[in-house]
C-alpha positions as CSV (number, residue, x, y, z in Angstrom):
1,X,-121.1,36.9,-52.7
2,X,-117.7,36.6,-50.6
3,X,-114.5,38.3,-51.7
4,X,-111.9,35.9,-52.3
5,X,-107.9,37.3,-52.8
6,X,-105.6,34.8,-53.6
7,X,-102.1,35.5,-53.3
8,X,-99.3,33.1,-54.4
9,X,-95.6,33.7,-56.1
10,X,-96.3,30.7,-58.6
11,X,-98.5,31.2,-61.5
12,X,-98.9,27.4,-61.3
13,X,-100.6,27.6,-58.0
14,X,-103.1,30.3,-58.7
15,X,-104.1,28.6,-61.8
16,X,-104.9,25.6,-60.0
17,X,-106.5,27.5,-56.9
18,X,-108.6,28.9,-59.5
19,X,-109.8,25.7,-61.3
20,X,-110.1,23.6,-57.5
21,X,-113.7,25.1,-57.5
22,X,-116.7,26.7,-59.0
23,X,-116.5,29.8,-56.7
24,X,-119.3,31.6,-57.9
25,X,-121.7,28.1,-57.6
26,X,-121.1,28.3,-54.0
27,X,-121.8,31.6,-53.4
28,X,-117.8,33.4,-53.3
29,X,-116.1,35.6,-56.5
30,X,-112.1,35.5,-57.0
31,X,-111.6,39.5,-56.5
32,X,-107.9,39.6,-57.6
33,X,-104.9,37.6,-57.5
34,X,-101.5,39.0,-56.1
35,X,-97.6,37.9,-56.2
36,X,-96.8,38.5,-53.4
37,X,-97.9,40.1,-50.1
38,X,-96.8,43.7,-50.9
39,X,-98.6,43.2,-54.1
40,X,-101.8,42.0,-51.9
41,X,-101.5,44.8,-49.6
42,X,-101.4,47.5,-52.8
43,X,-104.9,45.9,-53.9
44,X,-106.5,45.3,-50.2
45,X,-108.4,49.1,-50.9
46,X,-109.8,48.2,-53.9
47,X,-110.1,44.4,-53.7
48,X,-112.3,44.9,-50.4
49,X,-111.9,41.3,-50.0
50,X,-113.7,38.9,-47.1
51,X,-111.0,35.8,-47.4
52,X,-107.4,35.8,-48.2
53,X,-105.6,32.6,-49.2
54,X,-102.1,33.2,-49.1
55,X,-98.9,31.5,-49.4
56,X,-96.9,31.2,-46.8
57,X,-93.5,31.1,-48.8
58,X,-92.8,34.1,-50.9
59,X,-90.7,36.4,-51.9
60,X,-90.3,39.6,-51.3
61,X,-93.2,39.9,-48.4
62,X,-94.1,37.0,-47.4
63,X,-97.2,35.0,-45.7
64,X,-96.2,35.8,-42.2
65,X,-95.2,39.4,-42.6
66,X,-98.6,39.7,-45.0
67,X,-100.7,38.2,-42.0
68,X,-98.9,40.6,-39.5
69,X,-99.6,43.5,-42.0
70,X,-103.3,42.9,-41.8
71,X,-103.3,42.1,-38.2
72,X,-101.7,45.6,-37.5
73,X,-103.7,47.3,-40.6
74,X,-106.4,45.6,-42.4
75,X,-109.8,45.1,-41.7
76,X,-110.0,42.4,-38.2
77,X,-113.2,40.8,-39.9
78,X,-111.1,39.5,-43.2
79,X,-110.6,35.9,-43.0
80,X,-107.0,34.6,-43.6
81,X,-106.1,31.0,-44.9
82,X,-102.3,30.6,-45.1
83,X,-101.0,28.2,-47.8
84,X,-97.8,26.1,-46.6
85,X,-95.9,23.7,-48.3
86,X,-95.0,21.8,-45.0
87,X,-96.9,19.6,-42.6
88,X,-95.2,21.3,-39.8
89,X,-97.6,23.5,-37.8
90,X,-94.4,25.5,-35.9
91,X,-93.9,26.8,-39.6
92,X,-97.5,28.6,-39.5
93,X,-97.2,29.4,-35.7
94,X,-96.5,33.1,-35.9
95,X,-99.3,33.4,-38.6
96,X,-101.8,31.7,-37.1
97,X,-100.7,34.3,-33.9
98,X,-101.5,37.1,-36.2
99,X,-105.2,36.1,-36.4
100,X,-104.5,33.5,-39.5
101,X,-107.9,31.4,-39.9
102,X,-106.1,28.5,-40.6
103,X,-104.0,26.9,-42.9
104,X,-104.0,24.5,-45.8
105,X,-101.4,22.2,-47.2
106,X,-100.5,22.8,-51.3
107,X,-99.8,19.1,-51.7
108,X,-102.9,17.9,-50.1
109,X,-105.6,20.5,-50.9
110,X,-108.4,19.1,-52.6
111,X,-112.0,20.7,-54.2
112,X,-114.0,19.3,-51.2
113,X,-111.2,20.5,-48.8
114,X,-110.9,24.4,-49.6
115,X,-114.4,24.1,-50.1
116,X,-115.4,23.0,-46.4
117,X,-113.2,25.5,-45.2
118,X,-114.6,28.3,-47.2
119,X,-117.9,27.8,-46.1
120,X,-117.0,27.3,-42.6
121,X,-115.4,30.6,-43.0
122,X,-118.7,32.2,-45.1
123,X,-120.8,30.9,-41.6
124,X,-119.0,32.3,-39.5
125,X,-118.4,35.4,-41.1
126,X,-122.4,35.8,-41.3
127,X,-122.6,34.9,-37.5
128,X,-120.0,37.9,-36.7
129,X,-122.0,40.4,-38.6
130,X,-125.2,39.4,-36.5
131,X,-123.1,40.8,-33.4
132,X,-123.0,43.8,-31.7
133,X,-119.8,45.4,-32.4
134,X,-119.0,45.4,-28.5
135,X,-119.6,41.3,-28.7
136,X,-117.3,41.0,-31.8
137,X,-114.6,43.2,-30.2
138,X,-114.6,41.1,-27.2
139,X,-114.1,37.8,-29.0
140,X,-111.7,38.8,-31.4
141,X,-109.0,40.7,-28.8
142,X,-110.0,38.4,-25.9
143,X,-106.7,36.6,-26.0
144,X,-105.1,40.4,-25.4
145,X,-108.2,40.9,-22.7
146,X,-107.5,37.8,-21.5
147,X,-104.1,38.6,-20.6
148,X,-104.3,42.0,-19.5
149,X,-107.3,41.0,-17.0
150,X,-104.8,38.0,-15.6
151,X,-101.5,40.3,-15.2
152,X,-104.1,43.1,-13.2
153,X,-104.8,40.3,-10.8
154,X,-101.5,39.3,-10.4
155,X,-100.3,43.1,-9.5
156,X,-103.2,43.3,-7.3
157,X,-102.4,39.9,-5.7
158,X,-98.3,40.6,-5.7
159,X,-99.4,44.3,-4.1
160,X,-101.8,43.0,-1.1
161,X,-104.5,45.2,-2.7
162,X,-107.0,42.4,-3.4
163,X,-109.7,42.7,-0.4
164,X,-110.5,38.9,-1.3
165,X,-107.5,37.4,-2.4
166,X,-108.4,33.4,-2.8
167,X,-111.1,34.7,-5.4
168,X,-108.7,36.9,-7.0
169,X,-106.4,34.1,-6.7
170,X,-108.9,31.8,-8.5
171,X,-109.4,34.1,-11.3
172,X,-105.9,34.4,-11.9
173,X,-105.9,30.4,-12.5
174,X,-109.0,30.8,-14.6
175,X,-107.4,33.9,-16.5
176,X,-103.8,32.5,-17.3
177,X,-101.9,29.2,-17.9
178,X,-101.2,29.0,-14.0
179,X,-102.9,25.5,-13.6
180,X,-103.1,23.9,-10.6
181,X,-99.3,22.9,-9.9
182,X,-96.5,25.0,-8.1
183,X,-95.9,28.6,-9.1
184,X,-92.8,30.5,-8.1
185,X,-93.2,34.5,-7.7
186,X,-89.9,37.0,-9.0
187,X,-89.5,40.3,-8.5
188,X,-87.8,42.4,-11.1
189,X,-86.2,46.4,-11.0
190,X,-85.3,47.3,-14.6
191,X,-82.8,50.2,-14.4
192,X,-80.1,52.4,-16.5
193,X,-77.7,55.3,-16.1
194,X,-80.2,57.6,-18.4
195,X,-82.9,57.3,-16.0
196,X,-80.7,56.7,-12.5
197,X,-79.7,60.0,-13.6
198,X,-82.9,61.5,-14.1
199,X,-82.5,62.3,-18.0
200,X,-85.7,60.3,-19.4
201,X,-89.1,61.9,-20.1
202,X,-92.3,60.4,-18.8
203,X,-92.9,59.5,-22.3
204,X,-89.3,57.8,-22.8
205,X,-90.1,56.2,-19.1
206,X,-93.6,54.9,-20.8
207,X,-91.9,53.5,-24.1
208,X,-89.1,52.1,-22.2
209,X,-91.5,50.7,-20.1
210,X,-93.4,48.9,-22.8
211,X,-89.9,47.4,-24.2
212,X,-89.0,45.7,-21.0
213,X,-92.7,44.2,-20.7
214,X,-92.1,43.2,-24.9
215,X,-88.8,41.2,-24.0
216,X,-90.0,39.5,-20.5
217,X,-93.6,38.5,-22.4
218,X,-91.2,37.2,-25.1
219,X,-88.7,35.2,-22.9
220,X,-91.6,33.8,-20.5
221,X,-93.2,32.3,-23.8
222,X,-89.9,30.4,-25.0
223,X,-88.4,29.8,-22.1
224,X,-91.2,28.9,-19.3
225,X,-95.0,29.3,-18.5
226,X,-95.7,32.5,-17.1
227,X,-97.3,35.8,-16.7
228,X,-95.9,39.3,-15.7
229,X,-97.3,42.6,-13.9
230,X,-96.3,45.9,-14.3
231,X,-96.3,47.5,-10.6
232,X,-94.6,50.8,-11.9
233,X,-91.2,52.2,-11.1
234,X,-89.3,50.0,-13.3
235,X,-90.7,47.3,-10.8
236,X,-92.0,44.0,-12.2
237,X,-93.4,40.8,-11.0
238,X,-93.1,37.4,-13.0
239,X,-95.2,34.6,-11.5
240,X,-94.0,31.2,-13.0
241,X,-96.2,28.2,-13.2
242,X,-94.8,24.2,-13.1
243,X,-97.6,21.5,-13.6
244,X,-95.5,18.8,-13.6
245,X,-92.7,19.3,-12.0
246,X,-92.1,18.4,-8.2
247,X,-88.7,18.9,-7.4
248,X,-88.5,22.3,-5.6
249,X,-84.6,22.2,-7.2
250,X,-85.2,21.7,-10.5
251,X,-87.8,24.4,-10.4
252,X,-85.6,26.9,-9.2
253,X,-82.8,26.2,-11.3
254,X,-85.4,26.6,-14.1
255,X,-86.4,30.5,-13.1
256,X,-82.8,31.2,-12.1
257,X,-82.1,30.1,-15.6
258,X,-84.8,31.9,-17.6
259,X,-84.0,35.0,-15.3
260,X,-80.6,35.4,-16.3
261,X,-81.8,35.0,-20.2
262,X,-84.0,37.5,-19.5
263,X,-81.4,40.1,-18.4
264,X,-79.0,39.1,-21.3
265,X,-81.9,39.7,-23.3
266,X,-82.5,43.6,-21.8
267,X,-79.6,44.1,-21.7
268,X,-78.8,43.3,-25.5
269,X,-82.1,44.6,-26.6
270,X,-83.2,47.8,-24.6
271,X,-80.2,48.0,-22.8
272,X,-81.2,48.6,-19.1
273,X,-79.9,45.8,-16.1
274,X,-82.4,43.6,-14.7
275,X,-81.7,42.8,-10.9
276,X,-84.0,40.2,-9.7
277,X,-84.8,38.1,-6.2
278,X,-87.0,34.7,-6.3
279,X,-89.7,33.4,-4.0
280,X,-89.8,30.3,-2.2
281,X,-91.5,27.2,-4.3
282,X,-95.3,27.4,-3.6
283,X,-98.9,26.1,-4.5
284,X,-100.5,29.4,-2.9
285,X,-101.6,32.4,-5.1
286,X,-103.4,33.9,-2.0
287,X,-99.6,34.1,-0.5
288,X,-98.4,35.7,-3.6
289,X,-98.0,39.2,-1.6
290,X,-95.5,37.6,0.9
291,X,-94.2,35.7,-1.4
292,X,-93.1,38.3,-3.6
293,X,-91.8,40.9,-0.7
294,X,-90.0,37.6,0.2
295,X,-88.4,37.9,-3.3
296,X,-87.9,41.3,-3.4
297,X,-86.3,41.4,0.0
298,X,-83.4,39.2,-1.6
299,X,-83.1,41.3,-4.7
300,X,-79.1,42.1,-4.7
301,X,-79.0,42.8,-0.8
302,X,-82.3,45.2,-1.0
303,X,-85.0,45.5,0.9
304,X,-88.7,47.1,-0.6
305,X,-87.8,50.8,0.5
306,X,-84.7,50.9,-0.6
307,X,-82.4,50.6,2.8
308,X,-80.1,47.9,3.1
309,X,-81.4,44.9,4.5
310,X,-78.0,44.0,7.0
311,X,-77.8,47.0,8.5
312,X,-74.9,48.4,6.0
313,X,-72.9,44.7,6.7
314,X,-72.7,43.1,3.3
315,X,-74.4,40.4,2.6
316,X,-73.7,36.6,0.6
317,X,-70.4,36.0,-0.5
318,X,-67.4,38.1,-1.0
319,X,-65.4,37.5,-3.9
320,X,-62.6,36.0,-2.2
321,X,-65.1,33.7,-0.9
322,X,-66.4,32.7,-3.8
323,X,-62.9,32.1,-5.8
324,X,-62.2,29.8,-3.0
325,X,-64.5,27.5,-3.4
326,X,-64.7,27.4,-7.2
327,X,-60.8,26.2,-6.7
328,X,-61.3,23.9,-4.1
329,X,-64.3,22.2,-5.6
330,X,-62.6,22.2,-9.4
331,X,-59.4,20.5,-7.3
332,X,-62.3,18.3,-5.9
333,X,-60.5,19.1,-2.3
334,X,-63.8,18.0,0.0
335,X,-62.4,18.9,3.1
336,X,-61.2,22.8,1.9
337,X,-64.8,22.7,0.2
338,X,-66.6,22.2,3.8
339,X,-63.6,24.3,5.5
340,X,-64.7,27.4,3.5
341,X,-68.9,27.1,3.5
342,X,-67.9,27.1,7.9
343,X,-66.3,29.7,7.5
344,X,-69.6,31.8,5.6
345,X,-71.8,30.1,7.5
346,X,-69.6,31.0,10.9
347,X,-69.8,35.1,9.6
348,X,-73.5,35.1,9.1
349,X,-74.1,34.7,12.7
350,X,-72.7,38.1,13.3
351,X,-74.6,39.7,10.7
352,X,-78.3,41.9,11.1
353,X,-81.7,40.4,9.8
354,X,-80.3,36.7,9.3
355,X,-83.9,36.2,8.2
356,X,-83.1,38.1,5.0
357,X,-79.3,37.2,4.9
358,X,-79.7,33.5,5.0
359,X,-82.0,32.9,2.4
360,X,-79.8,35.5,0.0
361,X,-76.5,33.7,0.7
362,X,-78.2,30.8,0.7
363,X,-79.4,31.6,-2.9
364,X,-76.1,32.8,-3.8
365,X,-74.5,29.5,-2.9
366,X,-76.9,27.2,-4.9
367,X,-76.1,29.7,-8.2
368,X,-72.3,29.0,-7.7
369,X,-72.8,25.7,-7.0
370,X,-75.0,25.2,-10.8
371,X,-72.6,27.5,-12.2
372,X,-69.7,25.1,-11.7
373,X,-71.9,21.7,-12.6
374,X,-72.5,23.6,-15.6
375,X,-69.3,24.3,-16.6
376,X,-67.5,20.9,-15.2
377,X,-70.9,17.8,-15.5
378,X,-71.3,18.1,-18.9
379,X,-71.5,14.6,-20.4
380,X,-72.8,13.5,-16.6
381,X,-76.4,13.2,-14.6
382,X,-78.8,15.9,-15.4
383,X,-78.6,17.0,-12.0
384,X,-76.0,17.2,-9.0
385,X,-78.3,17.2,-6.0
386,X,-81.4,14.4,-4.9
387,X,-82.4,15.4,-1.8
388,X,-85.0,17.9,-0.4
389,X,-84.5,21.4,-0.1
390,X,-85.2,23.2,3.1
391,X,-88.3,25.4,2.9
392,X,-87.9,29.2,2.4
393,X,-89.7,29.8,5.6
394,X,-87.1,27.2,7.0
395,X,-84.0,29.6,6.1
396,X,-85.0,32.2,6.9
397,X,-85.6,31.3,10.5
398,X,-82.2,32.1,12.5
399,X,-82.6,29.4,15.0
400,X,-81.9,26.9,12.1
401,X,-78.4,28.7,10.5
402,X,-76.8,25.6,11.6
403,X,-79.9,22.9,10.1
404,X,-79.1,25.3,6.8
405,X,-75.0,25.0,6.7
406,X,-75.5,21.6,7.5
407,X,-78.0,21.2,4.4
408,X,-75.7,23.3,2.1
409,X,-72.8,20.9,3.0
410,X,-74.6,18.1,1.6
411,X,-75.6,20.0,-1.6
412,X,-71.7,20.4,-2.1
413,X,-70.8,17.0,-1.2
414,X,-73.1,15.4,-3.7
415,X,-71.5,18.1,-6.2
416,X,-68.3,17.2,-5.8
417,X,-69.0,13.3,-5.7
418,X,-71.0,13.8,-9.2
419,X,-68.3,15.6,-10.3
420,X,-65.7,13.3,-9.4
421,X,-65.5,11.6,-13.2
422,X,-65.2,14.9,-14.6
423,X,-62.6,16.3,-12.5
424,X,-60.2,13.1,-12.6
425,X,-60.6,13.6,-16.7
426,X,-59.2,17.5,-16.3
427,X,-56.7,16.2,-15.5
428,X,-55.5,13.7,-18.1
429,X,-53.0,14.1,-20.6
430,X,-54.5,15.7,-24.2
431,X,-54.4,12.8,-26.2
432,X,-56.4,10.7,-23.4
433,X,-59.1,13.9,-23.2
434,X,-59.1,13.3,-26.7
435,X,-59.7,9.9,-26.9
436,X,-62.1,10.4,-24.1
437,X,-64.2,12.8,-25.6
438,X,-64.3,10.7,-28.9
439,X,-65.9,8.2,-26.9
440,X,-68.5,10.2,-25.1
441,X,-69.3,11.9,-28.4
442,X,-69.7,8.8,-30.6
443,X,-69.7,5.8,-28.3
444,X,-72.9,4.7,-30.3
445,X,-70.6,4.3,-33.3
446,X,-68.0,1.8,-34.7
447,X,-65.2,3.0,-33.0
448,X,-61.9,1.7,-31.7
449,X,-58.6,2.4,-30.2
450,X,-56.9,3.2,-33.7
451,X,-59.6,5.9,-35.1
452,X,-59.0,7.2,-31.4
453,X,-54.8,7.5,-32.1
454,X,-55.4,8.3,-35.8
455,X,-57.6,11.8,-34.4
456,X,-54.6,12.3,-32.0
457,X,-51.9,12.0,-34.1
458,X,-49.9,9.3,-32.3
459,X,-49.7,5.0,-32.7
460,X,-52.0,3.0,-31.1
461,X,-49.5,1.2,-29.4
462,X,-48.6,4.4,-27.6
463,X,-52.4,5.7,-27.4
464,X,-53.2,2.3,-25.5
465,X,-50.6,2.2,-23.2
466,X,-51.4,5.7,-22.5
467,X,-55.1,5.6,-22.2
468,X,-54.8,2.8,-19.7
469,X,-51.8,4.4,-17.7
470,X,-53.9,7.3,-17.1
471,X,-57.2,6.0,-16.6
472,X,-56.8,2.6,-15.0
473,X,-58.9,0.6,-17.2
474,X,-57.9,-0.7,-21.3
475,X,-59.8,1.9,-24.4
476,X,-62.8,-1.2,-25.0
477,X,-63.5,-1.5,-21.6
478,X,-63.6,2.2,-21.1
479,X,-66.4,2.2,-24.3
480,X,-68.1,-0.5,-22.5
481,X,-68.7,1.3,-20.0
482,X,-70.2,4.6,-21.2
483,X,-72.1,2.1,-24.1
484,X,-73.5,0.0,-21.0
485,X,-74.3,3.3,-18.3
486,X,-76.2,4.7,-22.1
487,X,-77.8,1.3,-22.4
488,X,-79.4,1.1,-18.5
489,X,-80.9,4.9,-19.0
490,X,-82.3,3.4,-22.2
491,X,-84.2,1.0,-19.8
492,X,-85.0,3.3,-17.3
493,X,-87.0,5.2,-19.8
494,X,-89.4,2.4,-20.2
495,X,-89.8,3.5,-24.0
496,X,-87.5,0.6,-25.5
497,X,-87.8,-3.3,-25.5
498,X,-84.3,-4.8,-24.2
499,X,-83.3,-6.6,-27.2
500,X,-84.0,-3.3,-29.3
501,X,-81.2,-1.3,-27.1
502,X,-77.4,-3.1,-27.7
503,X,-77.4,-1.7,-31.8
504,X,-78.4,1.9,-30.1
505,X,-75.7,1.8,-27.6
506,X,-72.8,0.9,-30.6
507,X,-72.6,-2.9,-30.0
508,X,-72.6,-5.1,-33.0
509,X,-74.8,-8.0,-31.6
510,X,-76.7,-9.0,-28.9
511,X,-74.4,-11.5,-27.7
512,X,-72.0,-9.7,-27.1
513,X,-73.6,-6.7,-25.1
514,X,-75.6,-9.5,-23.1
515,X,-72.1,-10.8,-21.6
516,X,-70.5,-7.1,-21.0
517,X,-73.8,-5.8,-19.4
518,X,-73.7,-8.8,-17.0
519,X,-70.0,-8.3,-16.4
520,X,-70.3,-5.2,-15.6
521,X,-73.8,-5.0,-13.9
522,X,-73.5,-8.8,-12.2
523,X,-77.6,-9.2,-13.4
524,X,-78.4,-10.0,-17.1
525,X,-80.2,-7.1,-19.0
526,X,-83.8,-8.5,-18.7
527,X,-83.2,-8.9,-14.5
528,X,-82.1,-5.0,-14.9
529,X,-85.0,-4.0,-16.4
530,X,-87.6,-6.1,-14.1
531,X,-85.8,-4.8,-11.5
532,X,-86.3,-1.0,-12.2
533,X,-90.2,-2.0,-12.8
């Protein structure tokens, strides 16, 4: 006979848990019944049970913190079924990550149901008691082995100390959630004024330690695929994976980003500064030791042992620098924009080890450069740039400084062309941003020219005159517009038939959006859409 505890905070339920079956016929006996996961815990000693069907909703403690409770405590060969009024596996994630068996929902459970599952459960908890203990170990912490085994071949790989390193790079693929597409290598210092100043014991050093790798695990599994290695020192090395993705840009913008969430996050939580420097793009985990003294070389101005890297000169952008071209960009001034970047480009040939400078101001550049898209494209194109990015090997090769400005140029131009909409709407008049952001916000909507002056606080008569004044063109034809740019990314997605998209966009028959569209686009909405095939 099988030990059964059901736990549940309705009498209800564990009344008709109780009645589903004939537990005894099929071999399992109902040791106890709890209210709630405190209450389960309290009887676990004596109860001695093999399965535990719990609800996931309670209160006081409930399923979750239950199945982390016997994760942490209880006895690894109990078998836990969580009970979940939702058909929503996210809700049962973080149970089924504490070793939860599975999960069944109340709504749905039949007799046959919980009784396929308990005796799936009742085989394979006689299979684990045929196994050596060593066996069983193995295959209930291999996800933790698993990982630990992947992160010691990334140190070893980051480190050069792999004698073989394609077959230590192969095992790392086999090992993690690397895949086969293009990985990106960062290297991490975690630091603060306790230890800078020499007040932490080993074992703070060693608990500390053991935060920081807690909150980048953590970060690498919302944010991005990825692994990370210790390497000591405060030193850490986060190898990020992209399957799919191809554009070397958008993959960098994508560590950059979960980099500076992961500092926030450090900082917040253990509070000690994360300075970081990033690889180039690559498809190499054999390279992963140049790669990553690549990224460490660039970590704020640093080299691996400590000097600086320029020979004392400083290296990237100074800060007057850098407000420069924030204002000339935001004034959308294009010849100030390429004035300035000659002018940091022009200093860089004095400077020592150009092929660390380069790539660092380089670097430095692109972050302003996302920063201000952030802060001014919203509402616009997911992206600013669509060209190719020079390799890293490519900047940092001194005898190209003038390939690189040239490239960076570009980068800015198409910034400040993308951004061109944006900029000319900074600097309308409050009820026209108004109106304009009304549009934006709700263009799929019923909306018109009066609702826009009504939110203002002004006629229409005056909002119209106003809104064309301003922007150049009357309040419908501006909705067109942003309805009709809506309508062709609609198409471009391939997931919508053409006579399906006008009542998405916000117009009120097909007629009508079939005469705008070719206004506006000079081809009829089914041309468009062959077209982009």
């Amino acid at each position: 006979m099988l030990n059964v505890l059901l736990v549940d905070d309705e009498p209800l339920a564990l009344t008709h848990l109780r009645r589903l079956i004939d537990w005894e016929a099929h071999g399992f006996r109902i040791c106890g019944e709890a209210r709630n996961g405190q209450e389960a815990v309290e009887m676990l000693p004596a109860a001695r049970p093999d399965i535990i069907i719990a609800d996931i909703d309670m209160a006081g403690m409930d399923g979750v913190q239950l199945s982390g409770y016997i994760h942490d405590h209880g006895d690894e060969r109990v078998k836990l079924v969580m009970l979940s009024s939702y058909d929503n596996y996210d809700f049962v994630r973080n149970t089924m990550k504490n070793g939860a068996s599975d999960y069944l929902l109340k709504h749905r459970t039949s007799g046959e149901a919980l009784l396929e599952l308990l005796l799936r459960l009742k085989e394979e908890i006689r299979l684990s008691e045929r196994k050596p203990d060593g066996l069983a170990f193995m295959e209930r912490h291999w996800p933790t082995l698993n990982r630990g085994l992947a992160e010691t071949f990334l140190r070893g790989l980051v480190l050069g100390h792999e004698e073989n390193a394609a077959q230590a790079a192969e095992y790392l693929r086999r090992l993690s959630q690397v895949g086969s597409g293009r990985v990106v290598v960062a290297a991490l210092q975690a630091s603060d004024g306790q230890e800078a100043l020499g007040l932490r014991t080993a074992s703070e050093k060693k608990q500390r330690a053991r935060a920081v790798m807690d909150v980048i695990r953590q970060s690498l599994e919302q944010d991005e695929n990825g692994i990370v290695a210790d390497l000591g020192e405060g030193r850490y090395a986060v190898l990020f994976a992209f399957e799919e993705e191809r554009s070397e840009h958008a993959i960098l913008q994508r560590v950059r980003a979960c980099l500076k969430r992961m500092a926030d996050r450090l900082r917040l939580f253990v509070n000690v500064r994360l300075s970081y420097g990033i690889g180039p793009v690559s498809a190499r985990l054999d390279r992963l030791a140049e790669d990553y003294a690549s990224a460490w070389s660039v970590r704020d101005g640093a080299s691996p042992d400590g000097a600086a890297s320029t020979a004392g000169q400083p290296i990237g952008l100074t800060l007057r620098q850098e407000k420069a071209l924030i204002a000339a960009v935001e004034e959308g001034e294009a010849s100030r924009v390429a004035v300035i970047l000659d002018d940091i480009f022009t200093g860089l040939k004095d400077a020592d080890s150009l092929s660390v400078t380069i790539p660092h101001t380089v670097s430095e550049l692109v972050q302003l450069a996302d920063k201000i898209w952030s802060k001014l494209g919203s509402g616009a194109e997911a992206s600013y740039d669509e060209g190719e990015w020079p390799t890293r090997q490519e900047m940092a090769d001194p005898n190209r400084l003038d390939e690189v400005a040239s490239w960076v140029k570009s980068l800015y131009a198409q910034l400040l062309r993308k951004l061109g909409e944006s900029l000319r709407e900074r600097r309308y008049s409050p009820y026209v941003r108004q109106a304009v952001a009304l549009i934006r916000e709700r263009f799929a909507e019923p909306i018109s020219l009066e609702m826009a002056a009504e939110a203002a606080g002004i006629t229409d008569t005056y909002m119209g005159r106003l809104f064309k004044q301003e922007t150049g063109v009357y309040f419908t034809d501006y909705l067109n517009g942003i309805r009709i740019e809506a309508a062709k990314q609609l198409m471009d997605s391939g997931d919508y038939r053409t006579k399906d998209i006008f009542e998405r966009v916000g117009f009120s028959s097909y007629t009508y959006f079939f005469k705008v569209f070719k206004n506006r686009t000079g081809m009829t909405p089914q041309e468009y859409a062959r077209r982009r095939r």
